[in-house]
DOVO-377753 format. One record per residue: residue number from 1; residue in one letter; x, z, y of N, C-alpha, C in turn; chain. Coordinates in steps of 0.2 Angstrom, whole numbers, padded with zeros to 4 digits. Example, Ala and Ser with C-alpha at 12.3 -4.5 7.8 and 13.67 -1.06 7.14 Angstrom:
- seq,type,n_xx,n_zz,n_yy,ca_xx,ca_zz,ca_yy,c_xx,c_zz,c_yy,mol
- 1,A,0066,0039,-0028,0062,0039,-0022,0066,0039,-0016,A
- 2,S,0064,0035,-0011,0068,0036,-0005,0064,0039,0000,A
END
This chain:
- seq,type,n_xx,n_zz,n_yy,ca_xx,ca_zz,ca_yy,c_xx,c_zz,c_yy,mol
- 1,X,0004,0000,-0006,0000,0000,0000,0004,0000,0006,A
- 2,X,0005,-0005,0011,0008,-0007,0017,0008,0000,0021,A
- 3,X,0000,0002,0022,0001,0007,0025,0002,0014,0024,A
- 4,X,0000,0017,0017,0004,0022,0016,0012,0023,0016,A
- 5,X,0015,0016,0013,0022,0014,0015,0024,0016,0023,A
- 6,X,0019,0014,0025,0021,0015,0033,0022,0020,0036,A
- 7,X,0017,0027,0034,0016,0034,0037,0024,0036,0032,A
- 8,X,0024,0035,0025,0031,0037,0021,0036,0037,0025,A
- 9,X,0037,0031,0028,0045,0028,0032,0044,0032,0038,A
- 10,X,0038,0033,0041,0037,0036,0049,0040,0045,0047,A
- 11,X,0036,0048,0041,0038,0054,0041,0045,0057,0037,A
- 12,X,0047,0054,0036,0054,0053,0032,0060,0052,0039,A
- 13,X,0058,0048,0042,0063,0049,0047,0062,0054,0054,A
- 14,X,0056,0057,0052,0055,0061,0058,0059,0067,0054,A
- 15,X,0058,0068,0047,0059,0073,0046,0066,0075,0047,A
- 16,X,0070,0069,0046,0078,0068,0045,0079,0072,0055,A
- 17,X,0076,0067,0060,0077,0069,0065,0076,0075,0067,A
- 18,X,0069,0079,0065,0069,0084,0065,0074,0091,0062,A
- 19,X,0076,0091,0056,0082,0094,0054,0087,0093,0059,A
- 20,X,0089,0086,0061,0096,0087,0067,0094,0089,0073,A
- 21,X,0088,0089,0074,0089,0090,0081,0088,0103,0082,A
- 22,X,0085,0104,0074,0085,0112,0075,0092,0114,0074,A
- 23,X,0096,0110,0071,0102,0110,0069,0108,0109,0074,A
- 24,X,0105,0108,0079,0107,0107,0088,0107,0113,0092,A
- 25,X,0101,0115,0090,0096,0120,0093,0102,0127,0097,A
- 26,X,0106,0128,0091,0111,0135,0094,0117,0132,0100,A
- 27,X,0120,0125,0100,0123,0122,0104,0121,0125,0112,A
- 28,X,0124,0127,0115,0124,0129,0122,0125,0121,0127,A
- 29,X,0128,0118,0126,0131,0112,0128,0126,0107,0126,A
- 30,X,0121,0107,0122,0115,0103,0120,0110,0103,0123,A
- 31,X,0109,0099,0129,0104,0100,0134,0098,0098,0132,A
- 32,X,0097,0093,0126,0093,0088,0121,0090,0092,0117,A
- 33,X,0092,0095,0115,0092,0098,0107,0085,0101,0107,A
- 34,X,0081,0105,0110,0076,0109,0114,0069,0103,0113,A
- 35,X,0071,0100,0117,0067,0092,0120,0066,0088,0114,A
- 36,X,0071,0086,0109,0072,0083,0106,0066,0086,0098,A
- 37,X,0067,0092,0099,0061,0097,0092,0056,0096,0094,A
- 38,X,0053,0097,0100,0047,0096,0101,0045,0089,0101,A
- 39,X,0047,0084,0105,0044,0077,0103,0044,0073,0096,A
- 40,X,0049,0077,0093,0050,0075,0085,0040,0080,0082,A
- 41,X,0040,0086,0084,0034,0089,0080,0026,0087,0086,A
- 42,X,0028,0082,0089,0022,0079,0092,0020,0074,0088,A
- 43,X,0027,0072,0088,0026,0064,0084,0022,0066,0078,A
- 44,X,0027,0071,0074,0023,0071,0067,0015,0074,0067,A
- 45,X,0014,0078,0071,0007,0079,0073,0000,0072,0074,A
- 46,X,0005,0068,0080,0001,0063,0080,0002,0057,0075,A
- 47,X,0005,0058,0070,0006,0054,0064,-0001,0058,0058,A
- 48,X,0000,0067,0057,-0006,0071,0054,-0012,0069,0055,A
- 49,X,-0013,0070,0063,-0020,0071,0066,-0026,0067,0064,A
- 50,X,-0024,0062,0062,-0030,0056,0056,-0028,0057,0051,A
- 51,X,-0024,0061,0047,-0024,0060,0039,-0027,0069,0038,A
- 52,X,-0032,0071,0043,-0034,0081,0042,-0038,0077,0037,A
- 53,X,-0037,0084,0030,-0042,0083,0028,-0040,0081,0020,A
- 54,X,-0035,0079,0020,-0031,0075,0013,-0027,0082,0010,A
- 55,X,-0024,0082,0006,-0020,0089,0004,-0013,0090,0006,A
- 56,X,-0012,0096,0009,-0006,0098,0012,-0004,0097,0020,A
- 57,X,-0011,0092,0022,-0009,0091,0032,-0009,0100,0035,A
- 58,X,-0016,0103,0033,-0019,0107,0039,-0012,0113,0035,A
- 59,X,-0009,0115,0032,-0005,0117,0032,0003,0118,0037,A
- 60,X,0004,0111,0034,0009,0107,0040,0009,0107,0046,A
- 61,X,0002,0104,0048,0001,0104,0056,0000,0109,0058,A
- 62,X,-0002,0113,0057,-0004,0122,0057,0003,0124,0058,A
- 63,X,0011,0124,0056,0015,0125,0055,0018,0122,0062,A
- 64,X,0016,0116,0064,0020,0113,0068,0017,0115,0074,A
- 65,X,0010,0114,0076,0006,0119,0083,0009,0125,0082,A
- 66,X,0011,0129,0079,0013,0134,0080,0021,0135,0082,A
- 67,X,0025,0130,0080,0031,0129,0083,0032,0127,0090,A
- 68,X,0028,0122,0089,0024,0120,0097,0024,0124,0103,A
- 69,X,0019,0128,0100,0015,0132,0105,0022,0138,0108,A
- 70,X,0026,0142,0102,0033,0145,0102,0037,0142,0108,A
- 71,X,0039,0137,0107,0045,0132,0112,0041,0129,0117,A
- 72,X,0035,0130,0119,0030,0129,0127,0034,0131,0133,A
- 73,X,0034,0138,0131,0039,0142,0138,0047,0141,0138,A
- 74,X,0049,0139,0131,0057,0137,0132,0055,0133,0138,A
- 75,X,0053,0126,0135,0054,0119,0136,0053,0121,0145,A
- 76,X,0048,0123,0147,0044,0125,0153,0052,0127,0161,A
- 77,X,0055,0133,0153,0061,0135,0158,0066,0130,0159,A
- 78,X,0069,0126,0152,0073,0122,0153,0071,0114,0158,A
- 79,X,0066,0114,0158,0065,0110,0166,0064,0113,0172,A
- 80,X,0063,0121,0172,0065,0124,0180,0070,0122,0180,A
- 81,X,0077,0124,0175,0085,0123,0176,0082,0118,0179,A
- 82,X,0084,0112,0176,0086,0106,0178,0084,0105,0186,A
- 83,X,0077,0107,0187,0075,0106,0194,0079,0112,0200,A
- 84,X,0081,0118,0198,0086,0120,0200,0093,0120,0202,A
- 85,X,0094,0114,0196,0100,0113,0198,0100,0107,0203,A
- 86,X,0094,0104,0204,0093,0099,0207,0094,0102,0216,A
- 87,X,0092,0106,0218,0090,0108,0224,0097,0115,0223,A
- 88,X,0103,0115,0219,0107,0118,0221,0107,0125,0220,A
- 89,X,0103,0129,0218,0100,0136,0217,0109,0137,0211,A
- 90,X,0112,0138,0212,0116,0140,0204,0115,0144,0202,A
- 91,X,0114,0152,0208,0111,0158,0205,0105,0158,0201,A
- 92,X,0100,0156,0203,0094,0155,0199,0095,0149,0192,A
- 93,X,0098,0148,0194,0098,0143,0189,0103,0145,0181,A
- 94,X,0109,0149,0183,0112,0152,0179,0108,0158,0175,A
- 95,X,0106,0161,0181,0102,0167,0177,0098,0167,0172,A
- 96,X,0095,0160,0171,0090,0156,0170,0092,0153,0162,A
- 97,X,0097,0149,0162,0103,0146,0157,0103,0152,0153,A
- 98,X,0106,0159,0156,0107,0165,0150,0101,0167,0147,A
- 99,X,0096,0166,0149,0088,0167,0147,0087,0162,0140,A
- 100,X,0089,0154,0142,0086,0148,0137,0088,0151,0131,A
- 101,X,0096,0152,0133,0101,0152,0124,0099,0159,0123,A
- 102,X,0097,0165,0125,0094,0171,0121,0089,0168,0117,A
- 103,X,0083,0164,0119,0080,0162,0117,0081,0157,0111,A
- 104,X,0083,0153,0111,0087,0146,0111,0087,0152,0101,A
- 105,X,0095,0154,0102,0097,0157,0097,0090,0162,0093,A
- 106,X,0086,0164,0096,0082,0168,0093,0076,0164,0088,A
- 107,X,0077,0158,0091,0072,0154,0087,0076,0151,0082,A
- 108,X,0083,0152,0081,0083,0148,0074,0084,0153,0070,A
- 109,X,0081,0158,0071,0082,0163,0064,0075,0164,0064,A
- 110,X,0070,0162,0066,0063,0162,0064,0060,0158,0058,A
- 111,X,0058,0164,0053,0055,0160,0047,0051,0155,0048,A
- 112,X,0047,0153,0051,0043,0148,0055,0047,0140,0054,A
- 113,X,0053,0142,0055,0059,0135,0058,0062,0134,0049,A
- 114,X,0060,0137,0045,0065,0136,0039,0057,0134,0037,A
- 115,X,0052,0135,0036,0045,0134,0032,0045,0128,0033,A
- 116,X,0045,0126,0041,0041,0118,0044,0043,0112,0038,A
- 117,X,0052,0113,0038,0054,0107,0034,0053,0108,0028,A
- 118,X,0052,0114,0024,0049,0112,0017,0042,0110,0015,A
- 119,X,0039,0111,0021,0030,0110,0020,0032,0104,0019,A
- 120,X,0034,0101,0025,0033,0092,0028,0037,0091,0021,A
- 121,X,0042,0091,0017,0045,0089,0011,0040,0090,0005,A
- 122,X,0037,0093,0004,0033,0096,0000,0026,0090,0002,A
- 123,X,0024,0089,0009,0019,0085,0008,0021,0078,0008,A
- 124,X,0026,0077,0009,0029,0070,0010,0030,0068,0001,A
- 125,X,0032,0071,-0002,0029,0071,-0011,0024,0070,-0014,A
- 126,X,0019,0075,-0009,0013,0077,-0012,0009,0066,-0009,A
- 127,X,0009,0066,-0003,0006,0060,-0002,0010,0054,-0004,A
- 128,X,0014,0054,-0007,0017,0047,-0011,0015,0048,-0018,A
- 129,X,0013,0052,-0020,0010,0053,-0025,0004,0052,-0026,A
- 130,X,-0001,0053,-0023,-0009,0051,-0023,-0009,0046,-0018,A
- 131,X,-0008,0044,-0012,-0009,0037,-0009,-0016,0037,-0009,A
- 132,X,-0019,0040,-0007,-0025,0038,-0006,-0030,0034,-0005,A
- 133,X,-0035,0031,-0006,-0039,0025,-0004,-0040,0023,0003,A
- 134,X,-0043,0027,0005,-0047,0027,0010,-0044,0031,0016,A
- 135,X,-0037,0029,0016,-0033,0031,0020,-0034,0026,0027,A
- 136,X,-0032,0019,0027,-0037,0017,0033,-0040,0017,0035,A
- 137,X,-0047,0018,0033,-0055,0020,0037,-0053,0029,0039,A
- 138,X,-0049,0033,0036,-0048,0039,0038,-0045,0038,0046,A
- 139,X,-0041,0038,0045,-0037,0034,0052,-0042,0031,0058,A
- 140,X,-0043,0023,0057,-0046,0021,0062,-0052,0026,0063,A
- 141,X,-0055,0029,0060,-0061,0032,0064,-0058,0039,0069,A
- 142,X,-0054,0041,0066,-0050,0045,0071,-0048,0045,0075,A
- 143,X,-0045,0039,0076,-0042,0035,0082,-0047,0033,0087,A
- 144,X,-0052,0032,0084,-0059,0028,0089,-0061,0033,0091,A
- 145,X,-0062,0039,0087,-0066,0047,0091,-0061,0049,0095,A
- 146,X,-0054,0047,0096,-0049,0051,0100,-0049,0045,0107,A
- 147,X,-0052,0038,0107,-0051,0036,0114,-0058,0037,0115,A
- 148,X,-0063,0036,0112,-0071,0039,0114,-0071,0046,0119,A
- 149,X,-0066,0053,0115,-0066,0058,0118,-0063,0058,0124,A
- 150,X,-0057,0054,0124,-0053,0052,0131,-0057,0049,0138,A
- 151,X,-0061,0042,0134,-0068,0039,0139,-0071,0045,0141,A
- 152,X,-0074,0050,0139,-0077,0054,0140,-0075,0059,0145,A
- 153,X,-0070,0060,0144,-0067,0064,0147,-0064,0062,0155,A
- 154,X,-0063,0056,0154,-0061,0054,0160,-0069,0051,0164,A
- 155,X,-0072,0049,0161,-0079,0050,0165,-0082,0056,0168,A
- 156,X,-0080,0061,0167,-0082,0067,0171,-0076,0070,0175,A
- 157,X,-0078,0070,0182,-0074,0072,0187,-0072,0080,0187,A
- 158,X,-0076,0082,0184,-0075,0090,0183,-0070,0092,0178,A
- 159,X,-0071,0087,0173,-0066,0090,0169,-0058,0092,0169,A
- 160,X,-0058,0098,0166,-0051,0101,0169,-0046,0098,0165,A
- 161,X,-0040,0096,0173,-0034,0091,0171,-0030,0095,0165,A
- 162,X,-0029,0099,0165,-0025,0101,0161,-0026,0099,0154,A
- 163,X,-0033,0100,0150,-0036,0099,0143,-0034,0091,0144,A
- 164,X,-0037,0087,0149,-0034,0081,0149,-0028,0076,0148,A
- 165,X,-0025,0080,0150,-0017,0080,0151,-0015,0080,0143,A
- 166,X,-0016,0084,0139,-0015,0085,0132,-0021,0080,0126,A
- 167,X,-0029,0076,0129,-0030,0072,0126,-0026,0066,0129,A
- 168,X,-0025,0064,0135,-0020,0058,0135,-0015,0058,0131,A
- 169,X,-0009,0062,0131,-0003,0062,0127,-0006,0062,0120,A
- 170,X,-0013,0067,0117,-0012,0066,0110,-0014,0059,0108,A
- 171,X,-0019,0054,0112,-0019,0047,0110,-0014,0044,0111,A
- 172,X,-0008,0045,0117,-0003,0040,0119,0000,0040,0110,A
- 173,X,0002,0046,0109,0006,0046,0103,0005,0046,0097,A
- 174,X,-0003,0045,0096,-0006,0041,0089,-0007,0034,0090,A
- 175,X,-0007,0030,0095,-0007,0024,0095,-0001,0024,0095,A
- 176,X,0006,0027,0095,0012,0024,0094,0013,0024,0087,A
- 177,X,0011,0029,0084,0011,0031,0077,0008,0025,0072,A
- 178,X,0001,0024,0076,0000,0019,0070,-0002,0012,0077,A
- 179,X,0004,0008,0077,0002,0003,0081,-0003,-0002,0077,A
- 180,X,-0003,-0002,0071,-0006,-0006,0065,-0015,-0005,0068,A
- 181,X,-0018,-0001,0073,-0024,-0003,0073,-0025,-0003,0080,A
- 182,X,-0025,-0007,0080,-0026,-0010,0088,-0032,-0008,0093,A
- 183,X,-0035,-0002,0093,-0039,0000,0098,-0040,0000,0104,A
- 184,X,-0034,-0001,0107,-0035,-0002,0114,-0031,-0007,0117,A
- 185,X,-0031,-0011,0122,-0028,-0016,0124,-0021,-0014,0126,A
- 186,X,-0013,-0019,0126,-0010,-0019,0129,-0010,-0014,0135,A
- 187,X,-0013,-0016,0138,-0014,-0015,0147,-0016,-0008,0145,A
- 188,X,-0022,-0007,0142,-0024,0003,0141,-0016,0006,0139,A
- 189,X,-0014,0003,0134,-0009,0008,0131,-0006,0010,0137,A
- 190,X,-0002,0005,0141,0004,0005,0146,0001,0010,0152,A
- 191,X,-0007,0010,0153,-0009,0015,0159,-0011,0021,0156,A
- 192,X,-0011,0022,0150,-0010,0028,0148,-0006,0033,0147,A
- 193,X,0000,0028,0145,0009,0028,0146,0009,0033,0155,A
- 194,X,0007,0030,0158,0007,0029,0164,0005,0037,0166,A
- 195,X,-0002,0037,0164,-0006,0043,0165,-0001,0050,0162,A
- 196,X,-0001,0049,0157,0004,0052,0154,0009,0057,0157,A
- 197,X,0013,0051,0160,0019,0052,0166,0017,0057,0172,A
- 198,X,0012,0055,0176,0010,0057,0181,0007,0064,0181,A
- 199,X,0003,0064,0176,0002,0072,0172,0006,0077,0173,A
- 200,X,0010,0072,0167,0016,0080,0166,0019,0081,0171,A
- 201,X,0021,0076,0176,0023,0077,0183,0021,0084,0187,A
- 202,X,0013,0083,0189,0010,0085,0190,0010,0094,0187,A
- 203,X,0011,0095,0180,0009,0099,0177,0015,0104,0178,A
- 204,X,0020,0099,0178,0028,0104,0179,0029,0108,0184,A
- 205,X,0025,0104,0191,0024,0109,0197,0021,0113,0197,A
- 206,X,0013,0114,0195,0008,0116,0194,0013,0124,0190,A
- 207,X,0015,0125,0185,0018,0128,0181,0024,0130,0187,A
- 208,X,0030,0128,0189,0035,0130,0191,0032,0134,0198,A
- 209,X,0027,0134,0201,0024,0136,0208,0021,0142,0205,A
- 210,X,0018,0142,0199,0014,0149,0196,0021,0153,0194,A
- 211,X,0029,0150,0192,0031,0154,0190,0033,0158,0198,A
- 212,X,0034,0156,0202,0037,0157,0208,0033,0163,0213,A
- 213,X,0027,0163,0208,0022,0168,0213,0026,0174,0210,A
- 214,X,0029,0174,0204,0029,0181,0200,0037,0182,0201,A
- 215,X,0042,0177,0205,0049,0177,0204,0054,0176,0211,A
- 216,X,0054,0182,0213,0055,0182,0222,0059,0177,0224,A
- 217,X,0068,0177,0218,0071,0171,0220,0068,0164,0219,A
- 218,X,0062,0163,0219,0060,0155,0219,0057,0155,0223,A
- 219,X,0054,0160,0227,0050,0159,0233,0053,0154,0237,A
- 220,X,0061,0153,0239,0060,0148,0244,0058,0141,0242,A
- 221,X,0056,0137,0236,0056,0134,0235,0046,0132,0234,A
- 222,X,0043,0137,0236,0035,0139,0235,0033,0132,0240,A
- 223,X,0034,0131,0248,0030,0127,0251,0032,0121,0248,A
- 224,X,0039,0119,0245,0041,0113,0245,0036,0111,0238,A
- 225,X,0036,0114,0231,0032,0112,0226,0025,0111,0228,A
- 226,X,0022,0115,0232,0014,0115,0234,0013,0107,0237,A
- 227,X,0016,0107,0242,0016,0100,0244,0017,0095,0238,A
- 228,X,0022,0096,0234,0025,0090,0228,0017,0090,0222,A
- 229,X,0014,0096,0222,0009,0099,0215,0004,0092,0223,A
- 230,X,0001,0093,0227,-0004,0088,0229,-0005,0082,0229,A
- 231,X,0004,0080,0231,0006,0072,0230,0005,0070,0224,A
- 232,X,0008,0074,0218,0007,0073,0211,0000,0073,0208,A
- 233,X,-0004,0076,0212,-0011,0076,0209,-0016,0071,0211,A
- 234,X,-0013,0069,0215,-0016,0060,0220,-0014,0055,0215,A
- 235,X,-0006,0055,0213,-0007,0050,0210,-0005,0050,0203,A
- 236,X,-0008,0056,0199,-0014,0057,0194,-0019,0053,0194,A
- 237,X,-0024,0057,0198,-0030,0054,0198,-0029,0047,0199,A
- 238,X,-0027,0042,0204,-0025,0034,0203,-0023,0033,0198,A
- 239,X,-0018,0037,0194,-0017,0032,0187,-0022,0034,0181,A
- 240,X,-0026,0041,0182,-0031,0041,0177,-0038,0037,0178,A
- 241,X,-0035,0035,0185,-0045,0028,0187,-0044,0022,0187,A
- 242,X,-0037,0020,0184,-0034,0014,0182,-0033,0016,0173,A
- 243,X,-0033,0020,0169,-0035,0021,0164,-0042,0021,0162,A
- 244,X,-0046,0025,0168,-0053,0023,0165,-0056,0016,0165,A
- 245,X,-0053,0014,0169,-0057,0006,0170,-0052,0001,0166,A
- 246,X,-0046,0002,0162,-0044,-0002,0155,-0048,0002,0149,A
- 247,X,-0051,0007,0149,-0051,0009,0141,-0058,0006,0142,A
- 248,X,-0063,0008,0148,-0069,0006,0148,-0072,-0004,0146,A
- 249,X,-0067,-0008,0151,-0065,-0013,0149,-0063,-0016,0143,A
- 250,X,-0062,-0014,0138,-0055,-0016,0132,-0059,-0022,0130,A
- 251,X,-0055,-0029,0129,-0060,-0034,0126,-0058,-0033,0120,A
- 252,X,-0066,-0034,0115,-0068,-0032,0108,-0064,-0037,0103,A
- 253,X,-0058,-0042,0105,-0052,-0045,0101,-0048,-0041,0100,A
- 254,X,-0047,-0038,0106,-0040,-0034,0105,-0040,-0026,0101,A
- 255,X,-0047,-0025,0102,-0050,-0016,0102,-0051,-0018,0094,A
- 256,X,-0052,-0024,0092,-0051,-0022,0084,-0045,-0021,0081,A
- 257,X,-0045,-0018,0075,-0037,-0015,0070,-0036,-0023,0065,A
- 258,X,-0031,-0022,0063,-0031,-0029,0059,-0036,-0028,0052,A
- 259,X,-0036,-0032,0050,-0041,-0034,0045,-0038,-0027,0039,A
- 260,X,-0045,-0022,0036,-0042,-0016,0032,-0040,-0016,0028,A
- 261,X,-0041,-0024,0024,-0039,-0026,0019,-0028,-0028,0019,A
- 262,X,-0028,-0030,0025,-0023,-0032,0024,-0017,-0023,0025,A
- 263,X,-0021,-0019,0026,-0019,-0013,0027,-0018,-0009,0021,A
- 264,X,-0021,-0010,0018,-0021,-0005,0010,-0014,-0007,0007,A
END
């Protein structure tokens, strides 16, 4: 099966990445290594996210949300650094640096981090072995309730950017995962790329300004992010009504997946 072979080769090499990159994790001098775990356990999440339901995911991705969720405030700190190092702060910044790697080291002795890769090994076994049928009707219907909830989503002005923010990213990165089904147009992927970007833009300030109410020496930088959190939520909102109006549009040649036959 084309497509079981596919998700095979996709989690086989996330896994390979993900071992290098915890394996990085203690380096002080590895400014990547941090960066580099989480995007590996997004991926494989939005690789999970349509196979819930088969034997061995809700285990796995349970394991990997919780890794997740773990390294949120790393990752959160490790781009203050880098924004503090931008604007020169070396005090704040270094004090900051001794904070990551306390942290940094304290996560690679967490049971958690030695469980992940034996699950994913263990299911990556488990699903070469039974290959399941109805693995691409699993899928595409997943993928179509995930830009349905995103239409939705972005058709309501009230809805809070933040939950948003996290269903964009979690479609950006199931449409990379399975390009094989073609739901949304060229043009929607790339403004969602987009939206994406602007978000997290958006979201870093949002965060680095909340942290600054609670952290005296970042006060001086308070007026300068509040102005940057507005700019960034203007041109949010433009790239998410540039989103709405490609996903709303999507012409019905391109929004179908290839034939499911040739998928099996």
């Amino acid at each position: 099966m084309v497509l079981v072979e596919s998700i095979i080769t996709q989690a086989r090499k996330l896994e390979s990445a993900l071992n290098q990159a915890l394996l990085r994790l203690p380096d002080a001098t590895d400014h990547e290594a941090l960066h580099d775990v989480r995007i590996n356990l997004r991926r494989l999440r939005s690789l999970l996210r349509p196979l819930r339901g088969t034997p061995g995911v809700a285990q796995l991705d349970d394991a990997a949300a919780k890794l997740g969720k773990i390294t949120t405030p790393m990752r959160d700190l490790e781009v203050l650094i880098t924004e503090l190092d931008q604007h020169q702060l070396t005090w704040q910044a270094n004090t900051r640096k001794t904070e990551l790697q306390s942290r940094k080291l304290a996560l690679t002795s967490l049971p958690l981090l030695i469980r992940l890769p034996t699950l994913l090994h263990a299911w990556l076994n488990m699903f070469l072995i039974t290959k399941h049928r109805h693995t691409k009707h699993r899928i595409a219907h997943q993928i179509t309730q995930q830009v349905k909830q995103v239409r939705l989503a972005l058709a309501d002005s009230y809805y809070d950017r933040h939950r948003l923010r996290l269903l964009v990213k979690h479609l950006r990165y199931v449409v990379d995962a399975y390009p094989q089904f073609r739901l949304i147009t060229p043009d929607a992927i790339a403004h969602l790329k987009t939206a994406q970007s602007t978000l997290g833009h958006w979201h870093d300030h949002v965060v680095w300004y909340q942290m600054a109410e609670h952290q005296q020496d970042l006060w001086p930088l308070l007026p300068q992010w509040q102005s940057a959190i507005v700019i960034a939520q203007e041109n949010a909102e433009a790239a998410l009504l540039l989103l709405s109006q490609t996903l709303s549009t999507t012409d019905k040649k391109h929004a179908k997946y290839h034939n499911p036959n040739k998928l099996a």
